[in-house]
N, C-alpha and C positions, 0 to 999 in steps of 0.2 A: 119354235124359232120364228121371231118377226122375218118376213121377207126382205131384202134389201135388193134393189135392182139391181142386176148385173147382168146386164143383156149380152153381153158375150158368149156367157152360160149357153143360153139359146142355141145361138148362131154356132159356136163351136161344136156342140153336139148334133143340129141338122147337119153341118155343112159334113160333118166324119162321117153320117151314114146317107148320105146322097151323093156323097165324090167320091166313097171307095165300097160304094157294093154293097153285096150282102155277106153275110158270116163269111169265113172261106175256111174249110175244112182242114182241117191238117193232112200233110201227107203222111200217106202211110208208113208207121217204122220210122220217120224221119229225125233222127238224133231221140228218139223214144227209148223206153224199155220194155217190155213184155207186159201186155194187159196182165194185170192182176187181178185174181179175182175180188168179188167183191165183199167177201170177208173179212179183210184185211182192213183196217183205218184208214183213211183217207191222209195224204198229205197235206197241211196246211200251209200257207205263204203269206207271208209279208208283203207290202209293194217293191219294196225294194230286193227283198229273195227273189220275186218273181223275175224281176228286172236283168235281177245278174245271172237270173237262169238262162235269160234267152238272149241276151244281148252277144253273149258270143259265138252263137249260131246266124244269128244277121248278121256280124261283121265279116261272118265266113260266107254269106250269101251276095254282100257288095261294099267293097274297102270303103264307099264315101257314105255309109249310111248314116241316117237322122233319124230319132224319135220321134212319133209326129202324136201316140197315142199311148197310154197305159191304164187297161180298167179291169176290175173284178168280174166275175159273175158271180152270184148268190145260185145256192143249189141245196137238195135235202141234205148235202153233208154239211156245209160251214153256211151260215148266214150274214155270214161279215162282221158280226161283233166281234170288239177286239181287235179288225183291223187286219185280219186274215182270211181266207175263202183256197178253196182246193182247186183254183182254174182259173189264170191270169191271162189276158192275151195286152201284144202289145203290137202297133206299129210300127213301121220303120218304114221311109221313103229312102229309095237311092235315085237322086239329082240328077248323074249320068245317063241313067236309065229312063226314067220320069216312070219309075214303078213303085208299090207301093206294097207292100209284104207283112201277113201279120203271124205274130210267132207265138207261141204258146205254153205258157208253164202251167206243167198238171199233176197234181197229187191225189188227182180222183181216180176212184175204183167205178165208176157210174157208166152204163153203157156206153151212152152216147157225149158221153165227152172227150174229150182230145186225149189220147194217149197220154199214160204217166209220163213226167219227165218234161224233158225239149222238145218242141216239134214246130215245123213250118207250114204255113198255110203257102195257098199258089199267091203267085203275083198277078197283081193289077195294074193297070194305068192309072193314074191320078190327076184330078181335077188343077185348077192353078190355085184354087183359094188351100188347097191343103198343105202347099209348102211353107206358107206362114205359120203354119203350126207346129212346125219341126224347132225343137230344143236341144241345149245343150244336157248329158245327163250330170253336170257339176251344178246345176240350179236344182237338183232331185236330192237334198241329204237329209229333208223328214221322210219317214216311213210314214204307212199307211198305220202303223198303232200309235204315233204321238199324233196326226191326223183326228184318230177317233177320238182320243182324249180330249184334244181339243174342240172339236164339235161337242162334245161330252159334256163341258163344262159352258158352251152356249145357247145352249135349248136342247140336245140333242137328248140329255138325261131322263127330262120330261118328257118326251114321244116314248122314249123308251119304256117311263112308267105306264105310260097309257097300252102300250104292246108290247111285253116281255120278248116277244116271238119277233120281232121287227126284221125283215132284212136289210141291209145296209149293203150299197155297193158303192164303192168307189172307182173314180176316174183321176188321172193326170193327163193338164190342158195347158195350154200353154198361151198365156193374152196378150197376143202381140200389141194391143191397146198400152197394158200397162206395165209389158216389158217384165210380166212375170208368170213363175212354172206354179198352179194353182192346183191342190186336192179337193176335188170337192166330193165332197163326203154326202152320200144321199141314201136318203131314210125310205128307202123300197126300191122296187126290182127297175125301175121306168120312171119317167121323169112328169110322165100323164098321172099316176099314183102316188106320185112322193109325198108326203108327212113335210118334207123341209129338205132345205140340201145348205151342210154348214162348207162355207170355203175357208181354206186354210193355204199361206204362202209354205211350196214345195221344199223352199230356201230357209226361210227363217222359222217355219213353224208355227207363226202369230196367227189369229184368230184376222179371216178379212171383211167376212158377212155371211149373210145367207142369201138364197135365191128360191124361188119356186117355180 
C-alpha cells in the first residue's frame, strides 16, 4: 500500500486513548453468559454483528447515547482476516452525563478476555475533543468483510502475500474534517508495526486511501 496522508488517522487514535483511559474491564457477569471453557470454538464477529451485539446494552445504560468508537482486537483465535476476530469493543459517550462507556462483544473462550457474549466496561469522564467523534450508526452500513475486500484489492493482497500469518485489525472513526464514518482496515496489531492501513468510507464502501 503507497501511504496517502490522512492525518486525522493519527490524531483520532491519540486523541481515544489519551481522553478515555486505559482498557476498562468488563463487569462481571454483566449481560454475559457462562465462561466456556476453552475447548469449545471461539465465536467469530463481523463489525457490524459486533455492533448489534452491544448497542442494545448501551442504550440501556443511557437513552442519549453516541458511538464515539468501534475496533477489533487480534488474538490466537481469529486474526482478522476476512473481517472477523472473537472480541469487539465499542464506545459509546452519553452527553448528559459527559461519560464515556465501552462495551464489549465476545466469542472468545481465552482467559483473559471479556466474557462471551454482551458485556459493560465501567464509565469514564471524557475529554472535549471526544465528542466530535460521536456518529450517527446509519453512516455504518459496510461491514468489516466488504472493508477487507476492499483493502484486499488495494495493496492489501500483496502484504498478505508477503505474511500469510498477517493480523489485521480494524477500527470505526468517524472525521469530522470530512464529515465521514471511515474503516480503516490495518495490517498488524498497532499502529507503530503496521504493514499499511487501507481506509474505506463506512457509508459507501469505496476504497478512500491508505495511511501509515
Amino acid at each position: 500500500m503507497k501511504p496517502l496522508r490522512i492525518p486525522g488517522f493519527v490524531i483520532l487514535l491519540a486523541s481515544m486513548y489519551l481522553l478515555t483511559g486505559c482498557e476498562s474491564a468488563p463487569e462481571s457477569g454483566a449481560g454475559a453468559a457462562a465462561t466456556s471453557t476453552r475447548s469449545k470454538p471461539p465465536g467469530l464477529y463481523t463489525g457490524l454483528q459486533a455492533f448489534s451485539c452491544v448497542n442494545g446494552l448501551a442504550q440501556r445504560w443511557a437513552s442519549d447515547v453516541i458511538p464515539v468508537r468501534l475496533e477489533s482486537q487480534a488474538n490466537s483465535e481469529a486474526s482478522g482476516q476476512g473481517g472477523k476476530a472473537s472480541v469487539w469493543k465499542a464506545g459509546f459517550i452519553s452527553p448528559s452525563q459527559r461519560k464515556i462507556k465501552y462495551f464489549f462483544c465476545s466469542g472468545s473462550r481465552l482467559k483473559d478476555s471479556p466474557p462471551y457474549g454482551a458485556s459493560a466496561g465501567t464509565e469514564e469522564a471524557y475529554g472535549s475533543d471526544v465528542a466530535s467523534l460521536g456518529f450517527q450508526p446509519l453512516f455504518l452500513k459496510t461491514d468489516s468483510a466488504q472493508a477487507y475486500t476492499v483493502a484486499q484489492d488495494h495493496g492489501g493482497a500483496s502484504l498478505m502475500k508477503k505474511n500469510p500469518n498477517q493480523e489485521v485489525t480494524y477500527f470505526v472513526l468517524w472525521n469530522s474534517k470530512q464529515r465521514a464514518l471511515y474503516w480503516y482496515v490495518m495490517y498488524g496489531k498497532d499502529q507503530e508495526s503496521a504493514a499499511g492501513t487501507g481506509i474505506v468510507n463506512a457509508l459507501t464502501g469505496t476504497y478512500v486511501g491508505t495511511a501509515r
